[in-house]
N, C-alpha and C positions, 0 to 999 in steps of 0.2 A: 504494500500500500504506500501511496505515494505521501510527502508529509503535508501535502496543500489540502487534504481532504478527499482527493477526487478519487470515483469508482475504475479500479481499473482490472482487466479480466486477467483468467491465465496467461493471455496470449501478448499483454500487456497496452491492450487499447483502451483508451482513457470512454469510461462507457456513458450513456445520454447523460445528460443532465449533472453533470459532475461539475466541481467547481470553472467558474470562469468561460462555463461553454453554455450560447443559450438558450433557453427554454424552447422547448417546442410549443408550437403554435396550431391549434384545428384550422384543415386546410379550409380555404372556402370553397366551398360546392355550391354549383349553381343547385337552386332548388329543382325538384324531378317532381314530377307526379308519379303518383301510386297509380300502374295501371291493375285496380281488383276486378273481380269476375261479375259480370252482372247477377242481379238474383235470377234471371232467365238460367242462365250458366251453372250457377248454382243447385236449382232444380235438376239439372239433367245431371248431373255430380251425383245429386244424392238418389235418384232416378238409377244409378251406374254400380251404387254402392248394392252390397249383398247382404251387410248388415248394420246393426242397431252401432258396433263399435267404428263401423267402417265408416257411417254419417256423422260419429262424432267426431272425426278424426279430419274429417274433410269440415265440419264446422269451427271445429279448435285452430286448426289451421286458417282459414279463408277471413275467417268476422273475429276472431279471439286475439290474431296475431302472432302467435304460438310457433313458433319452428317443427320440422318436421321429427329432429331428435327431442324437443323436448313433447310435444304431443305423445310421441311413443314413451318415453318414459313417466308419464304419469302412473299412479298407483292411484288405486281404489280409496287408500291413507289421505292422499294429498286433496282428497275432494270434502268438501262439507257441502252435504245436500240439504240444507236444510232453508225452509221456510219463511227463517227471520234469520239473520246470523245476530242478532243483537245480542244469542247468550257469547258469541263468542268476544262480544268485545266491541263487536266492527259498527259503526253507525250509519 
């Protein structure tokens, strides 16, 4: 380690953000439009599916926002089906 502070690898390259080097910046992006699937489109998705997990999974995905590894990993655990959720806390 060097004595100025700064992060430096095995390889000995002084690594981001270390002393004296600067900050990175979020790039600008032009703004994109989201192109999502019509509810037409939609329909025929769930029209295509074979079943009850297969329409959730194209819902969690399309309207929830959800990625397609995390949709697959949800558990049965991670869901509160319930009614009100005000027992749980949530307002």
């Amino acid at each position: 380690m060097r004595g100025d502070g700064a992060g430096v690898d095995a390889a000995g390259a002084v690594a981001d953000g270390a002393a004296g080097a600067p900050a990175q910046q979020a790039l600008d992006r032009p703004e994109t439009r989201v192109d999502r699937a019509a509810d037409t489109e939609l329909v025929a998705m769930f029209g295509a599916c074979h079943s009850a997990r297969d329409r959730l999974v194209v819902l969690l995905v399309s309207r929830v926002g959800l990625r397609r590894g995390q949709a697959a990993g949800l558990r049965r655990s991670d869901m509160y089906l319930l009614p009100d959720s005000r027992a749980l806390g949530c307002d």
